[in-house]
N, C-alpha and C positions, 0 to 999 in steps of 0.2 A: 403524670403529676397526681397525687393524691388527694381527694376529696377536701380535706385538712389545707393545706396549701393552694387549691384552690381558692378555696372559699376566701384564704388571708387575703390572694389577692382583689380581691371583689368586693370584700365586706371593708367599710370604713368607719372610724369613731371620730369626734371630734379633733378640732386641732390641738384643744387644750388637752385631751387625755391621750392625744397621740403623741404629744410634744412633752408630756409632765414626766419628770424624773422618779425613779423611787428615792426615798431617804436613802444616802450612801451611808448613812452609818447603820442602821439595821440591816442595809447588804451583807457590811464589813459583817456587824456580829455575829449575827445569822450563817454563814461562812466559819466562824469562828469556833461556834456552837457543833457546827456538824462535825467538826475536828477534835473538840472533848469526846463526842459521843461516841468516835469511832477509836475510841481511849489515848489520844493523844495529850497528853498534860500541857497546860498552856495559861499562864497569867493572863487573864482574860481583863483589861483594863480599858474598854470600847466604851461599854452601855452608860449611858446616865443613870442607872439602875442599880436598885439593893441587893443585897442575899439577903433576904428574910430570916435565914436561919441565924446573921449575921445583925442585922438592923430590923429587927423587925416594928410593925407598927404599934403604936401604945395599947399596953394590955387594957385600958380601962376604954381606947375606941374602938378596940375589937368585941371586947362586952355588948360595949354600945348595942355594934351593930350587929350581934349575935341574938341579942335582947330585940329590937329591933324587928326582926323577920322574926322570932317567935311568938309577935304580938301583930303580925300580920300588916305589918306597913307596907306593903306588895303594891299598890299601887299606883296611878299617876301624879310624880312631883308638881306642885300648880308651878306656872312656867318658867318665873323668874328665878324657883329655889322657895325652898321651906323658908317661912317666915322665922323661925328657930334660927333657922341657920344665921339669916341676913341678918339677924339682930346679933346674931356671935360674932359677926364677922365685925360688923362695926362696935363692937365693944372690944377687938380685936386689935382695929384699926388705929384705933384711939390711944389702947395701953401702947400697942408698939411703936406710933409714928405720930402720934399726934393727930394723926388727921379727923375731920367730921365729915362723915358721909353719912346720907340716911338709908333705909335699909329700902327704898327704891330707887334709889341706885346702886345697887348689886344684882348682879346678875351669876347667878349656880349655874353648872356645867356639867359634865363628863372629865373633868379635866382643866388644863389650860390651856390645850389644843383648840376645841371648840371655841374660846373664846376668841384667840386669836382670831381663828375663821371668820368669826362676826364679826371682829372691828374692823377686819380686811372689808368683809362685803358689806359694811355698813356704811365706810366712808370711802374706798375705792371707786372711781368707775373705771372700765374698760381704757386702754387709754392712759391714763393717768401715770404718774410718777411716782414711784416709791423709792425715798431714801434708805438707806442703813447703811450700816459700818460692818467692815467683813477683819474678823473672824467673827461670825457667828452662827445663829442656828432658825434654818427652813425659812428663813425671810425672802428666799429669794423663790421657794416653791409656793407659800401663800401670796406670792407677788403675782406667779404664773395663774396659780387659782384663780385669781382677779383678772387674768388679759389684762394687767397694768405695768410697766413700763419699768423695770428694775436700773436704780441705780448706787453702785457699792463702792463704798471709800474704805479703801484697805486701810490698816491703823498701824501702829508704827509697836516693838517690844521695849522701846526708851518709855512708853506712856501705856504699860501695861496692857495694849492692845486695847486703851480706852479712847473713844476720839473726843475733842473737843469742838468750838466752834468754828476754829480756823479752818479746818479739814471740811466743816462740813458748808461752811458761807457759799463757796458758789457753787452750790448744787443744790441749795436748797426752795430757786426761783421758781415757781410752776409747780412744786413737788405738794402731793396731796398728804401725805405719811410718814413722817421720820419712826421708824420702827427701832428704840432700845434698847438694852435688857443690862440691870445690873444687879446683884455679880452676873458676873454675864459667863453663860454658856457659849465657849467652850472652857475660858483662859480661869474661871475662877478668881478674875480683879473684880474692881469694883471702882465706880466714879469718884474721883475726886470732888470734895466741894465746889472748887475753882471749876474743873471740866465742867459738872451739868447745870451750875450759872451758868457759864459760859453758853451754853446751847438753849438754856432757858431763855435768856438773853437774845438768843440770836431769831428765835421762834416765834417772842413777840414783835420782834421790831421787824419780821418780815409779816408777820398778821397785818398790825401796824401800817403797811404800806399797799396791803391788797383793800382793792373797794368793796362797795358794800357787797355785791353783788357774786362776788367772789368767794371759793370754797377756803375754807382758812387751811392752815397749813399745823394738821394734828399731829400727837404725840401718841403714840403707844408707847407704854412704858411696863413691861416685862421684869415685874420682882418676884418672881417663883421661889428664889431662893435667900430672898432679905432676910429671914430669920436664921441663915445659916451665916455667919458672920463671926470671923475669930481675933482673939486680943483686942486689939485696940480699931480694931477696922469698925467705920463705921457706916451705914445705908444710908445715903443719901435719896431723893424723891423728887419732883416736878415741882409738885403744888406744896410742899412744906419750903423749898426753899422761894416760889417766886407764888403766890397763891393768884397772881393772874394768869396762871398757868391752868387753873381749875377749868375753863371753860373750854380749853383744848387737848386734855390729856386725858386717854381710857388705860387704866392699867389693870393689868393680868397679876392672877396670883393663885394660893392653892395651897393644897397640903401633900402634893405628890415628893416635893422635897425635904420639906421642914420636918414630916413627921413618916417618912421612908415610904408612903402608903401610892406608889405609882399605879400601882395595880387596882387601887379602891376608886379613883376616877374620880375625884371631888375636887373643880377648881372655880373660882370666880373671878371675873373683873368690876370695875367700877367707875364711875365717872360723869360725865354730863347727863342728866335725866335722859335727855332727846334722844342722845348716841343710846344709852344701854335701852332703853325703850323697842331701838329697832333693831336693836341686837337679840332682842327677847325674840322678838317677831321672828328672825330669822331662825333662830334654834328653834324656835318651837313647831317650824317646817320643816326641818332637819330630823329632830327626836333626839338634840342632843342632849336631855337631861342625863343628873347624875343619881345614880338609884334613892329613891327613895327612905328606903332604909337607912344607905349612908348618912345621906341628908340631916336625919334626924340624929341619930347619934354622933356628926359630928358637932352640929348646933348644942348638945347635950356636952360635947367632951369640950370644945372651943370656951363656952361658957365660964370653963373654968381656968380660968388663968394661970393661976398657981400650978397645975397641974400639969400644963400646958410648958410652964418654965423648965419643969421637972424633969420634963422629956428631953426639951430642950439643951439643958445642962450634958443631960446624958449623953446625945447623940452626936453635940458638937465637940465635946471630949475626945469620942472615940473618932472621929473625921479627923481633927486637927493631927490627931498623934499620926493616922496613916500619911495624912498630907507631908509633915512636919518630916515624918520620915524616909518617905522618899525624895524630899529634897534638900535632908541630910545626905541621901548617900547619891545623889544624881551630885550636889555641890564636891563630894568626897574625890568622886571620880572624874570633875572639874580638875580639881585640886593638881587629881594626878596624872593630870596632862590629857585627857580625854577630850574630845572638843563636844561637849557636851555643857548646858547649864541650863537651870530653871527658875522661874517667876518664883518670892516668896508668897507660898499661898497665904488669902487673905479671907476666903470664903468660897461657898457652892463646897461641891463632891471632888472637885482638880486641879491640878496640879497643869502647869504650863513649861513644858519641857523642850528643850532645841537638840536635835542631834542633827551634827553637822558633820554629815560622811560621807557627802555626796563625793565622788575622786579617789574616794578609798579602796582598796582592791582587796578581795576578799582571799581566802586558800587555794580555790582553785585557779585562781589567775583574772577572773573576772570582775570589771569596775563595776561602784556603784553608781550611777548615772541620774536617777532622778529618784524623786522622794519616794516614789513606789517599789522601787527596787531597795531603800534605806526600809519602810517599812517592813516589805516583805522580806529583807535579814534577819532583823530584829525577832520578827516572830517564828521565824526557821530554825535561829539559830541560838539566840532566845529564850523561845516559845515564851515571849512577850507581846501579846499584841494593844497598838493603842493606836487613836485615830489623828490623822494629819491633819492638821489648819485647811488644806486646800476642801476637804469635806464639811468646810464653812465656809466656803465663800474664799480664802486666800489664794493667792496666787498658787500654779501650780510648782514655783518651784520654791515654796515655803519650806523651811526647815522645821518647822515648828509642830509639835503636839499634843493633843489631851490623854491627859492620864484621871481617869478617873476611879474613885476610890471604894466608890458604895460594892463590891463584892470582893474585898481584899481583905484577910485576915488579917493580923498583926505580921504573922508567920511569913506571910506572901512578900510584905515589905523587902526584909535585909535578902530573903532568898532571890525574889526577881532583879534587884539590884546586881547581885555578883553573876545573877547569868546575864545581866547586858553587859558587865566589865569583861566577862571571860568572853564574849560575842566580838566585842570592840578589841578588846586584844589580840584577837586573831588579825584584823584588818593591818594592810601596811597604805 
């Protein structure tokens, strides 16, 4: 046995990092990638991710933050986030949603990821109960972070893969986190009014009923993508629709989506003083700040609203029309007998698609059997790839998909369309 293998068997790490998953969807893309590279052409429809060359970030935050490091802002962001910034963000806050937050309570990040991580270990303990609704995204790997106790209410495609409070009433006894997100990642829905009363509702009257003594039963509420929001759809909130919701809901947000910039790393949450206070504490043991330089040139670009709209207008234009179009032609190939159909998109970067081929027998004589093997057609046969519901939390034997649109050209649309008709056609 060799040194190497030895040693696997001897050396041990903990339970959590022995037990923790990687993200299955940058497996999938990652996989996906190595497959362009070795020049295989391939509708790559995975990542929640832009082409820059395609979406890029607003030329006046790239100034920014060009501007920015030539003026030597190099060093360490004070903990919470540039005061610039916190003060865009809630003057941000305010034009889009109404809401009043002061600007200590925000808290700046690397991202929306780090955030999440802090409200997990800020109000999680070891132990503990974590809600959410499945289809969705890494709720149940920050749950494992925490050594806290995962529990998932799969959501029905009659309600847009959004749950309400019926689904979530008895499960939510003893549960320290109901964990959100709308639009939500994967499905690109969004809450209805009625649904997130409905769970607003249902949040206080179990506070309500815990004593004093007792850890209340919080809300993360995940809006990364409330600015991406098409025709008539609208972003609902916690604390705008039930404002006694304020003392229990931390929400995540950012400009990884709304202004293409995944890769600049600039997200904040907001919320109870107390919670983001030890939220701060935590990242600032971590080192999760977001560069410095960004910081300020976002607080410089955010500031400006109008300009802000500007981008806005642009980028939800060019989404809608991808969205719009492949579920014209995902509906077309409904139409024509294909057992195929998709969610009208409503907002985010996706499109929410069903292909139902499981039974189907392909040319060479062999069935399709489970949604892994429906996948991997699709992308063989194809060269379509997109990630399956059960890589959120759904069952495994979901029919269901995200199609997501940030690195698709116009061109990519009607083309990757007719190669899954002529895929699907083959099938008897």
């Amino acid at each position: 046995m060799s040194a190497t293998l030895e040693q696997e068997k001897t050396m041990r790490v903990s339970n959590m990092a022995e037990n923790l998953i990687g993200s299955e969807i940058i497996k999938l893309g990652g996989e996906i990638r190595d497959r362009i590279l070795q020049g295989e052409h391939i509708y790559n429809f995975t990542i929640g991710d832009f082409n820059p060359k395609i979406f890029p970030i607003p030329a006046a935050l790239k100034a920014d933050i060009l501007e920015a490091y030539e003026n030597d802002l190099t060093n360490y962001p004070v903990a919470n986030g540039a005061v610039e910034l916190r003060k865009a963000v809630v003057k941000l806050l305010k034009e889009k949603q109404d809401l009043n937050y002061d600007p200590e309570e925000i808290l700046v990040a690397g991202g929306a990821r780090p955030i999440i991580y802090a409200i997990f270990q800020a109000i999680v303990d070891p132990g503990d109960k974590v809600l959410f609704p499945v289809p969705s995204w890494n709720n149940n790997h920050y749950t494992h972070l925490s050594h806290a106790n995962q529990v998932f209410v799969e959501t029905l495609p009659e309600e847009n893969f959004m749950p309400n409070a019926d689904v979530l009433r008895e499960h939510v006894k003893g549960a320290s986190l109901l964990a959100l997100c709308s639009p939500l990642n994967p499905t690109g829905t969004v809450f209805s009014k009625d649904q997130l009363e409905s769970i607003c509702d249902l949040v206080l009257e179990e506070n309500a009923s815990r004593g004093e003594n007792e850890k209340p039963l919080y809300v993360m509420y995940d809006q990364i993508y409330s600015l991406l929001t098409f025709g008539y759809t609208q972003h609902f909130d916690p604390v705008s629709l039930r404002p006694e919701m304020r003392k229990y809901t931390v929400y995540v947000d950012g400009i990884s989506k709304s202004l293409a910039a995944t890769g600049v790393r600039v997200g904040w949450g907001f919320g109870p003083a107390f919670i983001i206070d030890r939220m701060k504490s935590i990242l600032g043991h971590v080192g999760a700040w977001a560069p410095r330089p960004e910081q300020m040139a976002l607080g410089k670009y955010l500031d400006n609203i109008a300009q802000v709209d500007a981008y806005l207008s642009w980028i939800k234009e060019e989404l809608q029309a991808r969205l719009n179009g492949f579920y014209q032609g995902i509906t077309r190939l409904k139409d024509a007998g294909f057992p195929v159909q998709a969610i009208p998109p409503a907002a985010a970067i996706y499109l929410t698609v069903q292909f139902n081929l499981i039974g189907k027998k392909m040319a060479n004589g062999d069935v399709l059997q489970t949604t892994g093997d429906v996948t991997a057609y699709l992308l063989n046969e194809a060269k379509v790839a997109l990630v399956p519901f059960r890589a959120f939390g759904a069952s495994e034997d979901s029919t269901w998909y995200r199609l997501s649109v940030g690195t698709a050209s116009t061109s990519d649309v009607e083309a990757s369309i007719l190669a899954i008709e002529s895929a699907m056609a083959k099938l008897v």
